[in-house]
PyMOL Python script that loads the backbone (N, CA, C, O; Angstrom):
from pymol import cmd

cmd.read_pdbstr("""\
ATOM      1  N   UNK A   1      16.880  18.961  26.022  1.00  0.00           N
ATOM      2  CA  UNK A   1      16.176  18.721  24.782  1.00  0.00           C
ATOM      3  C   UNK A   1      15.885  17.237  24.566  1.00  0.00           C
ATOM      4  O   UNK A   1      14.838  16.868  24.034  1.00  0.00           O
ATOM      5  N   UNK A   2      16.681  16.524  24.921  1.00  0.00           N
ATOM      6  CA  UNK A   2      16.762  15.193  24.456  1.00  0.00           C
ATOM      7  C   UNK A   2      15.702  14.596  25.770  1.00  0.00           C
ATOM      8  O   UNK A   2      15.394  13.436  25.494  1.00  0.00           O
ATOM      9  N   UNK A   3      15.199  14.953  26.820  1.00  0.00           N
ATOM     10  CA  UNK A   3      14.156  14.507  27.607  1.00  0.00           C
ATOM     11  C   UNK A   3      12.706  15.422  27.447  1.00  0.00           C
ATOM     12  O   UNK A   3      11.750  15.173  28.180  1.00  0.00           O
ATOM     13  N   UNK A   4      12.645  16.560  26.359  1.00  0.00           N
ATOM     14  CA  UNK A   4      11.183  16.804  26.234  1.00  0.00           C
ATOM     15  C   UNK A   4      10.746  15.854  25.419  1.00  0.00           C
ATOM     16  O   UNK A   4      11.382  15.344  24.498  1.00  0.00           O
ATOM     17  N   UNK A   5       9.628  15.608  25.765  1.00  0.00           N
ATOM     18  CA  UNK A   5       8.836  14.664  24.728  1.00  0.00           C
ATOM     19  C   UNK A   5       8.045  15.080  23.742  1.00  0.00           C
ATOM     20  O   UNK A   5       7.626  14.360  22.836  1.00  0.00           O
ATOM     21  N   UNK A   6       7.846  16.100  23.868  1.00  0.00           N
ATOM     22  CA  UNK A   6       7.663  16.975  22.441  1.00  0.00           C
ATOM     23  C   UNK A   6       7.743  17.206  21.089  1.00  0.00           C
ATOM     24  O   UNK A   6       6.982  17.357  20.133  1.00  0.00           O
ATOM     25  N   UNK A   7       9.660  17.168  21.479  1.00  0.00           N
ATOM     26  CA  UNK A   7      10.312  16.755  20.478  1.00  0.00           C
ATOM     27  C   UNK A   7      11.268  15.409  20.370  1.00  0.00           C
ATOM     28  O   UNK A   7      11.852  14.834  21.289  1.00  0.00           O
ATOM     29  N   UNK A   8      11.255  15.235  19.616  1.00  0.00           N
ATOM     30  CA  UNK A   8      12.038  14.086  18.548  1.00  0.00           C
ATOM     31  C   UNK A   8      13.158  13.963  18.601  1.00  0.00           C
ATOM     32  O   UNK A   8      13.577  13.005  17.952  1.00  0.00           O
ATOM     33  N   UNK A   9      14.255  14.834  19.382  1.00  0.00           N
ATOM     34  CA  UNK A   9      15.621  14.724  19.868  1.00  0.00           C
ATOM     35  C   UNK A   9      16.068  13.388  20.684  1.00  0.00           C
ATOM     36  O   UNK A   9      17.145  12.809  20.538  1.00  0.00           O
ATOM     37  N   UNK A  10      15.107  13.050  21.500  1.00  0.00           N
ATOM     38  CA  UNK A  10      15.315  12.068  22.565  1.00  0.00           C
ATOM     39  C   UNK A  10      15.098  10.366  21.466  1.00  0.00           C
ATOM     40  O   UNK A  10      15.940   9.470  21.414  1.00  0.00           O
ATOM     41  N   UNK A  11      14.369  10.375  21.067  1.00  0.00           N
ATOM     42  CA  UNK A  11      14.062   9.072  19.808  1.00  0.00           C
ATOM     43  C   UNK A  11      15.116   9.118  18.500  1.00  0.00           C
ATOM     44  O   UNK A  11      15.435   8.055  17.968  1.00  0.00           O
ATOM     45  N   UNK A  12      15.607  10.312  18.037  1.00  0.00           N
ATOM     46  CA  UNK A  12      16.402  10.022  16.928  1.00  0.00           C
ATOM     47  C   UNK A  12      17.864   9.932  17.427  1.00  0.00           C
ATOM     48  O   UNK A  12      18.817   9.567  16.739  1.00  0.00           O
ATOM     49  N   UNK A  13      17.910  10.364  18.882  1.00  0.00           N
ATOM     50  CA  UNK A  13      19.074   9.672  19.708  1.00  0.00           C
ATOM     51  C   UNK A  13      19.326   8.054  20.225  1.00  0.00           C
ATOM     52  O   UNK A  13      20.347   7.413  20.477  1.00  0.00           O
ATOM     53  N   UNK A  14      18.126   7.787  20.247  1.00  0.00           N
ATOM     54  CA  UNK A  14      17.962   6.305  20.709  1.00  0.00           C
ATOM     55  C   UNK A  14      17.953   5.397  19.306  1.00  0.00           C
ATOM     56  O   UNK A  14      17.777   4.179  19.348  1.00  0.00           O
ATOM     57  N   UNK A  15      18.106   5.928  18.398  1.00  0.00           N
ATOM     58  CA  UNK A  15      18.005   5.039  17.087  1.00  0.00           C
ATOM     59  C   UNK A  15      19.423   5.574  16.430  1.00  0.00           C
ATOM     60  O   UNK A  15      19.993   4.923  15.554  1.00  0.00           O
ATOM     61  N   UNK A  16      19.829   6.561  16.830  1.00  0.00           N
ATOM     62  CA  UNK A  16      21.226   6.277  16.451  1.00  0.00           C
ATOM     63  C   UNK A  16      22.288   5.546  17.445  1.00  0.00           C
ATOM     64  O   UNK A  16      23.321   5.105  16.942  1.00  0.00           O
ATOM     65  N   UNK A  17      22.057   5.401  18.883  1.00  0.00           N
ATOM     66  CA  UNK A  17      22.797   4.479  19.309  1.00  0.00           C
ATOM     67  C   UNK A  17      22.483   3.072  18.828  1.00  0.00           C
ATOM     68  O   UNK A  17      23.388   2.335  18.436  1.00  0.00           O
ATOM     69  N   UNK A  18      21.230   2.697  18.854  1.00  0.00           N
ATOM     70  CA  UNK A  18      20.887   1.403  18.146  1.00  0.00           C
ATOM     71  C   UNK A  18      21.459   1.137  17.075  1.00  0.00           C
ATOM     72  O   UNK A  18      21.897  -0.013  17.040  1.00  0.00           O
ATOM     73  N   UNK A  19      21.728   2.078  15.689  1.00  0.00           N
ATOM     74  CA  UNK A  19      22.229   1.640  14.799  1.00  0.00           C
ATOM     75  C   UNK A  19      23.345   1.505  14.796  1.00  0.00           C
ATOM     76  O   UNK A  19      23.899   0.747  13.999  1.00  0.00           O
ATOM     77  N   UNK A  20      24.074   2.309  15.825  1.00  0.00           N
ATOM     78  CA  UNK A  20      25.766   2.332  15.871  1.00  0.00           C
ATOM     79  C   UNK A  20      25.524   0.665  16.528  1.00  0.00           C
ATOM     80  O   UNK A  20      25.431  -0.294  15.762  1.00  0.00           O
ATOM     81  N   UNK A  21      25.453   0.533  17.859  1.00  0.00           N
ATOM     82  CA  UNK A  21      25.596  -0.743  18.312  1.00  0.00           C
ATOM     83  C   UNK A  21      25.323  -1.814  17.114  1.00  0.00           C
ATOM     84  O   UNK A  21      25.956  -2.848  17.328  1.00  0.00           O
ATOM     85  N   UNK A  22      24.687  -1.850  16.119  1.00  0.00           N
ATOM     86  CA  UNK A  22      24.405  -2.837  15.388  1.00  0.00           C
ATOM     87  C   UNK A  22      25.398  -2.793  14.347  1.00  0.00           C
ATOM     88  O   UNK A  22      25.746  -3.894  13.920  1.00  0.00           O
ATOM     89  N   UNK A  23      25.926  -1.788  13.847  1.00  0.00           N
ATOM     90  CA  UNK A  23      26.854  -1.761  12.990  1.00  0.00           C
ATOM     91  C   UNK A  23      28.197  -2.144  13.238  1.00  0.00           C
ATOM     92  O   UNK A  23      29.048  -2.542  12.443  1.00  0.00           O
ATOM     93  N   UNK A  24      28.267  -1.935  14.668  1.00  0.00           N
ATOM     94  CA  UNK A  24      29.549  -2.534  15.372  1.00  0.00           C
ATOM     95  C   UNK A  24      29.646  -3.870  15.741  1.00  0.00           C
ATOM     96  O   UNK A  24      30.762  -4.385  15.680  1.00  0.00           O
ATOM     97  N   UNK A  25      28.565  -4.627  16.163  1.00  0.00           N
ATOM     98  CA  UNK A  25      28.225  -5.942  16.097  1.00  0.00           C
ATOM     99  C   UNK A  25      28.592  -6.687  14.740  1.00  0.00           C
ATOM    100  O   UNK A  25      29.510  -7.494  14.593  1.00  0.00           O
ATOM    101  N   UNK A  26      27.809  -6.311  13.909  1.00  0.00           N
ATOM    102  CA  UNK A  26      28.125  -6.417  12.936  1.00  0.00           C
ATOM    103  C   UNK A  26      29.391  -6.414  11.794  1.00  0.00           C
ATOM    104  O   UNK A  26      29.619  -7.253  10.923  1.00  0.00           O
ATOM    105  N   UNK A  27      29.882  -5.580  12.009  1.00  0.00           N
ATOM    106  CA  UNK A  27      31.155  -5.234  11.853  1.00  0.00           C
ATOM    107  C   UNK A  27      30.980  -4.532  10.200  1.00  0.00           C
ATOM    108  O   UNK A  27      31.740  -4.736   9.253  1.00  0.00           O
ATOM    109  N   UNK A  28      30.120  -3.928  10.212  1.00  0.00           N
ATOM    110  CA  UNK A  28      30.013  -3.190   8.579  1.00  0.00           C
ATOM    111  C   UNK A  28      30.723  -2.601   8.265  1.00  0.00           C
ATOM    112  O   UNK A  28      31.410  -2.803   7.264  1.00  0.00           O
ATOM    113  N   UNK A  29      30.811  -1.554   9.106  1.00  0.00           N
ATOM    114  CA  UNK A  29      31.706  -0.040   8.516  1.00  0.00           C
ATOM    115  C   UNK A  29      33.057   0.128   8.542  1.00  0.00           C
ATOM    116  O   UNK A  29      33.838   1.078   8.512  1.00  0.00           O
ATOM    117  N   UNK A  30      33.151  -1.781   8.645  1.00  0.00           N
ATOM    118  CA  UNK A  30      34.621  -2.163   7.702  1.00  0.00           C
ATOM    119  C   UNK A  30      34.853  -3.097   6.823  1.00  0.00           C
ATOM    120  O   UNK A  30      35.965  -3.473   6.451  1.00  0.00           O
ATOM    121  N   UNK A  31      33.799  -3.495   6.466  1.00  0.00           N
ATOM    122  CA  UNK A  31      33.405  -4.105   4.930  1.00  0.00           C
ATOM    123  C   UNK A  31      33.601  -3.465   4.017  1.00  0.00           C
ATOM    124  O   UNK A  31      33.106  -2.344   3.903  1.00  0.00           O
ATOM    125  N   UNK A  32      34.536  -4.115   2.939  1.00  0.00           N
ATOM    126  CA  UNK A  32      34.278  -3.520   1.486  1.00  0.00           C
ATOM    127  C   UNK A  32      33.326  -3.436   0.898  1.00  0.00           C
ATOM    128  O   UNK A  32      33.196  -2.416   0.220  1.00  0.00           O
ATOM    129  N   UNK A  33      32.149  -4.536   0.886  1.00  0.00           N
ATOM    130  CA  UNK A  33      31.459  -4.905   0.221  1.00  0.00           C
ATOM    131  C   UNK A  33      30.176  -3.894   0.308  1.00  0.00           C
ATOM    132  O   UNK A  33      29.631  -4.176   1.375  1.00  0.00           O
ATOM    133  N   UNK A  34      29.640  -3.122  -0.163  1.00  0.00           N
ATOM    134  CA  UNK A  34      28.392  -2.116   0.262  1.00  0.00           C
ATOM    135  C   UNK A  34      27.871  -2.151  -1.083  1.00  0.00           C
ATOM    136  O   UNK A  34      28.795  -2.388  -1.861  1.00  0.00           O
ATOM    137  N   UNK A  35      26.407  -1.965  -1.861  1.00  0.00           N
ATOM    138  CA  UNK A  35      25.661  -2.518  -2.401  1.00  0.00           C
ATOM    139  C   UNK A  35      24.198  -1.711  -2.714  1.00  0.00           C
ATOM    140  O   UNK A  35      23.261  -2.160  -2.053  1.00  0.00           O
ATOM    141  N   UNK A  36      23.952  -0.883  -3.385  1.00  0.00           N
ATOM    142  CA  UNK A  36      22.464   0.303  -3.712  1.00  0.00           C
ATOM    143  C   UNK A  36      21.480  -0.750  -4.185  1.00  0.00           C
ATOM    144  O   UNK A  36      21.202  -0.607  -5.375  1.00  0.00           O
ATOM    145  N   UNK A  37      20.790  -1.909  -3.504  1.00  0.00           N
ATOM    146  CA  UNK A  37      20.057  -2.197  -4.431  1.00  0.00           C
ATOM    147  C   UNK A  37      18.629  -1.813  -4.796  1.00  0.00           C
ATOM    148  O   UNK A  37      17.858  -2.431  -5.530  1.00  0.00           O
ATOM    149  N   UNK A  38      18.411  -0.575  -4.084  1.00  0.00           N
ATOM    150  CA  UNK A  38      16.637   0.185  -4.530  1.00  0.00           C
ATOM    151  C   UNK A  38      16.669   1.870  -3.881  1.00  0.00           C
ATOM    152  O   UNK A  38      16.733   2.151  -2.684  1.00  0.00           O
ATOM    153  N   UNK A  39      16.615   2.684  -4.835  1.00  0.00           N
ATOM    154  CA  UNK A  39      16.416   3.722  -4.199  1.00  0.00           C
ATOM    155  C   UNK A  39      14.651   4.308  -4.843  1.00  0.00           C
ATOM    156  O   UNK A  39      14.480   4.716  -5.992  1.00  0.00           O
ATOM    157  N   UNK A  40      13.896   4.238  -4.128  1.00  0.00           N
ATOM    158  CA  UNK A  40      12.500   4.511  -4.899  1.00  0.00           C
ATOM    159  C   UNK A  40      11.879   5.736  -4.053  1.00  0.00           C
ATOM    160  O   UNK A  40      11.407   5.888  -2.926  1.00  0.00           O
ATOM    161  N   UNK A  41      12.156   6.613  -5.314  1.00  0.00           N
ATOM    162  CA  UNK A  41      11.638   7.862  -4.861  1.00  0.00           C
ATOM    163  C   UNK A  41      10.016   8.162  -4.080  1.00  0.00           C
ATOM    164  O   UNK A  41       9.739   8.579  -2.955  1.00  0.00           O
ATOM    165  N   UNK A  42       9.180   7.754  -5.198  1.00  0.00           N
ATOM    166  CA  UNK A  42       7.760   7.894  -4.874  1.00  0.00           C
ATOM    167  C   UNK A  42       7.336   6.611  -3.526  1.00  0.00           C
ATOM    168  O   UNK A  42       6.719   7.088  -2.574  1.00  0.00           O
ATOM    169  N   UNK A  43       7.534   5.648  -3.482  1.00  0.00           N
ATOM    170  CA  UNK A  43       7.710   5.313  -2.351  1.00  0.00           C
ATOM    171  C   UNK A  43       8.396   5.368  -0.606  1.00  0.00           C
ATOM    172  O   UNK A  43       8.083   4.936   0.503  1.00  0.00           O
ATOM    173  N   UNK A  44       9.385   6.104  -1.166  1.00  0.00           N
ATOM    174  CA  UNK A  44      10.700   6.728   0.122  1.00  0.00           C
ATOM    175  C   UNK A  44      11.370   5.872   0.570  1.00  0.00           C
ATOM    176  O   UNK A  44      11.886   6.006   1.679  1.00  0.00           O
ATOM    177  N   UNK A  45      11.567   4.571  -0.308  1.00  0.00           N
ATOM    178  CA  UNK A  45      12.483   3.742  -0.063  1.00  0.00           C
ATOM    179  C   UNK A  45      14.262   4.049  -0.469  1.00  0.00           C
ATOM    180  O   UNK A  45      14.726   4.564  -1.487  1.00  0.00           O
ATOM    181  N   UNK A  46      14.921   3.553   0.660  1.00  0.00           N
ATOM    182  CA  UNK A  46      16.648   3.036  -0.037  1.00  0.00           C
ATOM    183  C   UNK A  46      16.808   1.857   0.476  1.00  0.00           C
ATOM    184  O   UNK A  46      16.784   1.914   1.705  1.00  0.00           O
ATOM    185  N   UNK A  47      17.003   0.524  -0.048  1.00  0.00           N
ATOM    186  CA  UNK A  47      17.932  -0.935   0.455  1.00  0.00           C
ATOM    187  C   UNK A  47      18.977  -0.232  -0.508  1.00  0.00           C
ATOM    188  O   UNK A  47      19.129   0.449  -1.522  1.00  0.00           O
ATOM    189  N   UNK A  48      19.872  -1.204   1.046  1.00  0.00           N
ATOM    190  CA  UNK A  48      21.247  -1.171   0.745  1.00  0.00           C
ATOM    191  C   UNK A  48      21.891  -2.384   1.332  1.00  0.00           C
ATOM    192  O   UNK A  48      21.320  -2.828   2.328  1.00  0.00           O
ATOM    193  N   UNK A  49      22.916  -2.987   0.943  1.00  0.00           N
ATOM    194  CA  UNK A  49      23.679  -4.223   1.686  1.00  0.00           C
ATOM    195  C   UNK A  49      25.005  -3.263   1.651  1.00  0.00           C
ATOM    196  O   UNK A  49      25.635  -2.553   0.866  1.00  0.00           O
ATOM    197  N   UNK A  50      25.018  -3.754   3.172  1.00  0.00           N
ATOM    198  CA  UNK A  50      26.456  -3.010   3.555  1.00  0.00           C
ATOM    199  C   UNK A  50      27.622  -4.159   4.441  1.00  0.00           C
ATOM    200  O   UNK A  50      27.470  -4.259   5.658  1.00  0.00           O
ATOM    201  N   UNK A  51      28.581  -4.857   3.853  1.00  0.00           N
ATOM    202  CA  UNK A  51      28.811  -6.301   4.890  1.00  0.00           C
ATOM    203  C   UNK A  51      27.613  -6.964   4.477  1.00  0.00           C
ATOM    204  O   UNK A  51      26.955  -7.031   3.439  1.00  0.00           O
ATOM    205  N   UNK A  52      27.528  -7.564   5.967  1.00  0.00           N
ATOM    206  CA  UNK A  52      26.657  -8.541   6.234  1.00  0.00           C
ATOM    207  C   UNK A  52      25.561  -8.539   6.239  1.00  0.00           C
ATOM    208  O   UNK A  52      24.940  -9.582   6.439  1.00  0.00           O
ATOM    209  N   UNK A  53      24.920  -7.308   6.010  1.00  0.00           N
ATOM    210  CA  UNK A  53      23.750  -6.787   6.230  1.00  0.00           C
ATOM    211  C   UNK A  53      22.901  -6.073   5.286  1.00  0.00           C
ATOM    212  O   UNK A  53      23.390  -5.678   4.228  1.00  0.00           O
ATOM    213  N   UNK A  54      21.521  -5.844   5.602  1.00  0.00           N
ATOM    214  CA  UNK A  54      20.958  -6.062   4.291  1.00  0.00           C
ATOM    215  C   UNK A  54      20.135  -4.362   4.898  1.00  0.00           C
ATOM    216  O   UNK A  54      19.507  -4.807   5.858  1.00  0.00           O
ATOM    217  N   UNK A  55      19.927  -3.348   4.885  1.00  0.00           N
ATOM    218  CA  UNK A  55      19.274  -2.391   5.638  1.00  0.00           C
ATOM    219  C   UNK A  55      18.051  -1.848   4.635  1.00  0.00           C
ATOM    220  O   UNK A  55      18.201  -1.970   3.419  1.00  0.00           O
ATOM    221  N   UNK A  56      16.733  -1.196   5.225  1.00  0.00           N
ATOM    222  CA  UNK A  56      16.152  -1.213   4.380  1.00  0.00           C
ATOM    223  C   UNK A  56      15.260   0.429   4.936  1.00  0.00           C
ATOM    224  O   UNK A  56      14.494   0.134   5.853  1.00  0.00           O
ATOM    225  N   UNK A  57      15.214   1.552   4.697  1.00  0.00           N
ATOM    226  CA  UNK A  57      14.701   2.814   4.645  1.00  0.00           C
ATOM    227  C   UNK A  57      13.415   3.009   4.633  1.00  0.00           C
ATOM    228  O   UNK A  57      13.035   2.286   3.712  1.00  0.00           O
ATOM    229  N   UNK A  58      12.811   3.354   4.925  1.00  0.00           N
ATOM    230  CA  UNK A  58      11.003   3.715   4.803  1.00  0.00           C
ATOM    231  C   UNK A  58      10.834   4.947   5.474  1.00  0.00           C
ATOM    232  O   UNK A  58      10.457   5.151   6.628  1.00  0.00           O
ATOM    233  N   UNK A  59      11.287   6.030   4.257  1.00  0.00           N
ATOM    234  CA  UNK A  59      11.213   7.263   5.203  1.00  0.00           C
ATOM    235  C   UNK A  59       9.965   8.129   4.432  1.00  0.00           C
ATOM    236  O   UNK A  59       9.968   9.271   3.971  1.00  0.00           O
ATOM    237  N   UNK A  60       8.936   7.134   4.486  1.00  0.00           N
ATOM    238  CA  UNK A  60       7.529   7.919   3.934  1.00  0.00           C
ATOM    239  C   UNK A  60       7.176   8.394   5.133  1.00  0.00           C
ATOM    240  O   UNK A  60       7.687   8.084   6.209  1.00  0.00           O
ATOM    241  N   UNK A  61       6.021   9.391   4.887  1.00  0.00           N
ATOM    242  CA  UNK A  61       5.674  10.013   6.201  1.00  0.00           C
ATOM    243  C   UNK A  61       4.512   9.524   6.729  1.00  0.00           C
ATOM    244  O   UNK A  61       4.284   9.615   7.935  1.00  0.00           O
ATOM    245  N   UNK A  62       3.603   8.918   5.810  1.00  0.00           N
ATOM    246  CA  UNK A  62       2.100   7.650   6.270  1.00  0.00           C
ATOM    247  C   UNK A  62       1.929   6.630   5.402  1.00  0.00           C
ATOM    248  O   UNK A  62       0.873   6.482   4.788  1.00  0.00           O
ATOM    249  N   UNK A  63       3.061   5.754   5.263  1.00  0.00           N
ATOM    250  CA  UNK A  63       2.784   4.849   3.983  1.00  0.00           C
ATOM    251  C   UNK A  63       3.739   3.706   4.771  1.00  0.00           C
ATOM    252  O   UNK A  63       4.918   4.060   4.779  1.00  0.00           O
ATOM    253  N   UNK A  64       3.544   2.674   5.301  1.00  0.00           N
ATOM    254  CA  UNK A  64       4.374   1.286   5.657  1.00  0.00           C
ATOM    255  C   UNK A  64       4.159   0.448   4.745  1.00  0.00           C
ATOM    256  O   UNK A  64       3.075   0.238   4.202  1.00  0.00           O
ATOM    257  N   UNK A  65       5.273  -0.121   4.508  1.00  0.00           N
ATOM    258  CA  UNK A  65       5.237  -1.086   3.010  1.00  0.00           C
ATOM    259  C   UNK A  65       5.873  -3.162   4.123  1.00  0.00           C
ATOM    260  O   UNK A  65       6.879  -3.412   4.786  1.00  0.00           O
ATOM    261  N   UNK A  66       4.984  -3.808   3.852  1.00  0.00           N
ATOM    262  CA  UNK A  66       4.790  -4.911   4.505  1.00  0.00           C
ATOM    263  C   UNK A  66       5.147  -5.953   3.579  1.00  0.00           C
ATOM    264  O   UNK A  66       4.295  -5.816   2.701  1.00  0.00           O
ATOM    265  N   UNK A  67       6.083  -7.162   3.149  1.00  0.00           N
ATOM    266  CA  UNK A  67       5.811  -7.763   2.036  1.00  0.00           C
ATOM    267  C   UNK A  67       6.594  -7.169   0.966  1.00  0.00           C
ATOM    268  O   UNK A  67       6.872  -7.899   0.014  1.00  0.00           O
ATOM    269  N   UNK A  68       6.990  -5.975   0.964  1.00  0.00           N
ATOM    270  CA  UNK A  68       7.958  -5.502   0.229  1.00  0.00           C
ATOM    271  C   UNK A  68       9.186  -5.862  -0.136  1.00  0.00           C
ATOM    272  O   UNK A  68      10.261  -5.709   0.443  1.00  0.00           O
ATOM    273  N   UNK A  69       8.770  -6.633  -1.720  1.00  0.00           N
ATOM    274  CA  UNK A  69      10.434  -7.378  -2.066  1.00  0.00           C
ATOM    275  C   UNK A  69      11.236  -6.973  -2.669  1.00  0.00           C
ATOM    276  O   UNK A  69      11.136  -6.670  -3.858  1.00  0.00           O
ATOM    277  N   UNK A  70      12.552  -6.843  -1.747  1.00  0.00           N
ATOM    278  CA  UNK A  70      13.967  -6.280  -2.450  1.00  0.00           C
ATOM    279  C   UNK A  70      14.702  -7.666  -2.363  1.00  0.00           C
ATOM    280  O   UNK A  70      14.437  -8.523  -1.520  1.00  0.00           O
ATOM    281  N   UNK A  71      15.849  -7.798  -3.536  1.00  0.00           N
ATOM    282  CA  UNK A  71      16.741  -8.888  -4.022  1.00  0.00           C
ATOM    283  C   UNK A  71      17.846  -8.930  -3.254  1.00  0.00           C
ATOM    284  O   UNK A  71      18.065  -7.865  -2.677  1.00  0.00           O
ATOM    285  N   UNK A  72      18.514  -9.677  -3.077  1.00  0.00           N
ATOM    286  CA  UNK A  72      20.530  -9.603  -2.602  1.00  0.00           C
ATOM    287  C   UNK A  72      20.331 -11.116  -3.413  1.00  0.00           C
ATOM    288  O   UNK A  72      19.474 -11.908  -3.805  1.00  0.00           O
ATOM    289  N   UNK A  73      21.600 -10.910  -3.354  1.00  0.00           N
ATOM    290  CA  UNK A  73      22.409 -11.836  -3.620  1.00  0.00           C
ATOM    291  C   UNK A  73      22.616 -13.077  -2.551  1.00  0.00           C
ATOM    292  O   UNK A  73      23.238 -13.996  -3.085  1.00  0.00           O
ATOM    293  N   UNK A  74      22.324 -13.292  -1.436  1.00  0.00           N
ATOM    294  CA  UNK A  74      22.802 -14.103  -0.139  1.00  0.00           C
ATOM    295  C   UNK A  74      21.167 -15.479  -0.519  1.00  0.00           C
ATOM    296  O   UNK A  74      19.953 -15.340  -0.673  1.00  0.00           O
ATOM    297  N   UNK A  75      21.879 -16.351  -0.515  1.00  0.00           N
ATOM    298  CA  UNK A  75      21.062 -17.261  -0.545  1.00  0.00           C
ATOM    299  C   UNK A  75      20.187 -17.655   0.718  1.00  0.00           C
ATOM    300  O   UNK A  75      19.083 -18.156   0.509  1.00  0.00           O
ATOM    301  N   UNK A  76      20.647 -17.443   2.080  1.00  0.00           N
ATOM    302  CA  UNK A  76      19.998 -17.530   3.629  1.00  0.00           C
ATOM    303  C   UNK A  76      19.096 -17.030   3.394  1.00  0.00           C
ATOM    304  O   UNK A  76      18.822 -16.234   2.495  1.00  0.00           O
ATOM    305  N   UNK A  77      18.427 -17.515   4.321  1.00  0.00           N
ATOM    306  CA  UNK A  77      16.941 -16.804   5.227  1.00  0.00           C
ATOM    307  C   UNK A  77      17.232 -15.537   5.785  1.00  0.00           C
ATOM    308  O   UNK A  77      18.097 -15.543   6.661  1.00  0.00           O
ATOM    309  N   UNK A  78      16.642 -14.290   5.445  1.00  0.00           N
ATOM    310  CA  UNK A  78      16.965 -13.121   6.171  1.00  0.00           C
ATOM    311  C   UNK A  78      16.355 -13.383   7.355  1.00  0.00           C
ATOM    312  O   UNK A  78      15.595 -14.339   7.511  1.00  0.00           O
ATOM    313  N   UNK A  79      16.775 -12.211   8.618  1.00  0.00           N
ATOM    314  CA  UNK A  79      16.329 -12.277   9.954  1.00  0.00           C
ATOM    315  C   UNK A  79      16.202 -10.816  10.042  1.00  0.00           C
ATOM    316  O   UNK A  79      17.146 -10.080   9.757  1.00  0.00           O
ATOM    317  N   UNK A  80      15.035 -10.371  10.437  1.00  0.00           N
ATOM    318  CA  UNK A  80      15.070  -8.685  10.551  1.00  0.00           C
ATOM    319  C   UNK A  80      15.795  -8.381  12.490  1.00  0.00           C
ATOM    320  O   UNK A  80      15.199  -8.665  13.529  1.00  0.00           O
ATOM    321  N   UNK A  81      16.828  -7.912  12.390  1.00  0.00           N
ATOM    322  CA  UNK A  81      16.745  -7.623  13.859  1.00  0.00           C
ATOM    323  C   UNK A  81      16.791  -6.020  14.158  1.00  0.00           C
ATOM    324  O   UNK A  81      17.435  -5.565  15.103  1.00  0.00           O
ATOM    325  N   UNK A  82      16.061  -5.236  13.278  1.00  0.00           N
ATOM    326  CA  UNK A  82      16.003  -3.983  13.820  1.00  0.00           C
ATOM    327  C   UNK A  82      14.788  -3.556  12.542  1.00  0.00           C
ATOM    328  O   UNK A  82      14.725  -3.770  11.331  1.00  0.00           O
ATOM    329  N   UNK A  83      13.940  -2.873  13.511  1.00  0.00           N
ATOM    330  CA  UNK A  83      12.731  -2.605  12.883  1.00  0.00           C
ATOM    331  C   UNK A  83      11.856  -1.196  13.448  1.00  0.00           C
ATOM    332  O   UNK A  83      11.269  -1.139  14.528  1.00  0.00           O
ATOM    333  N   UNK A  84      11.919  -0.347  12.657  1.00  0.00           N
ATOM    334  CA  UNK A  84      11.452   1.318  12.948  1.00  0.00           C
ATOM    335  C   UNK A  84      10.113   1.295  13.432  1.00  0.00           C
ATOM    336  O   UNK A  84       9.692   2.031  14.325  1.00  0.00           O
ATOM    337  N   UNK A  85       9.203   0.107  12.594  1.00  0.00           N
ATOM    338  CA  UNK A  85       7.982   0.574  12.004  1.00  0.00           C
ATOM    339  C   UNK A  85       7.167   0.630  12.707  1.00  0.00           C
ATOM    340  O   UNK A  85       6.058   1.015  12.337  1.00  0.00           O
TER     341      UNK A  85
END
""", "prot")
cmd.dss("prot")
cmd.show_as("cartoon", "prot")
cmd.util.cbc("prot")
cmd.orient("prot")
């Protein structure tokens, strides 16, 4: 399943190892600190800060949002290093 290309088994496998590896890099999912700051329905957005990290959802089905500003708290320059779109 995960080598027809057909279906979508083989890609939502490759983006969950990606996110695991990044979360482990990272070291989130042993942070206290985790953070809802946008859940927008009609758009299909969720940001969230989880740790160190700032993650951001776009689970519309033909709508990419570019320029789209969500807040934290972290005064730095964000760096996107993982990107769906």
């Amino acid at each position: 399943m995960l080598r027809d290309e057909k279906l979508r088994y083989g890609q939502l496998c490759a983006f969950d190892k990606l996110m695991n590896k990044w979360t482990s890099l990272l070291s989130t999912m042993s942070s206290d600190h985790q953070f809802l700051s946008l859940s927008h329905e009609e758009d299909k957005l969720i940001v969230y800060e989880k740790g160190d990290a700032l993650f951001i959802f776009n689970f519309h089905t033909d709508k990419s949002f570019e320029d789209y500003r969500v807040g934290t708290l972290w005064s730095s320059d964000h760096v996107i290093i993982f990107d769906t779109d």
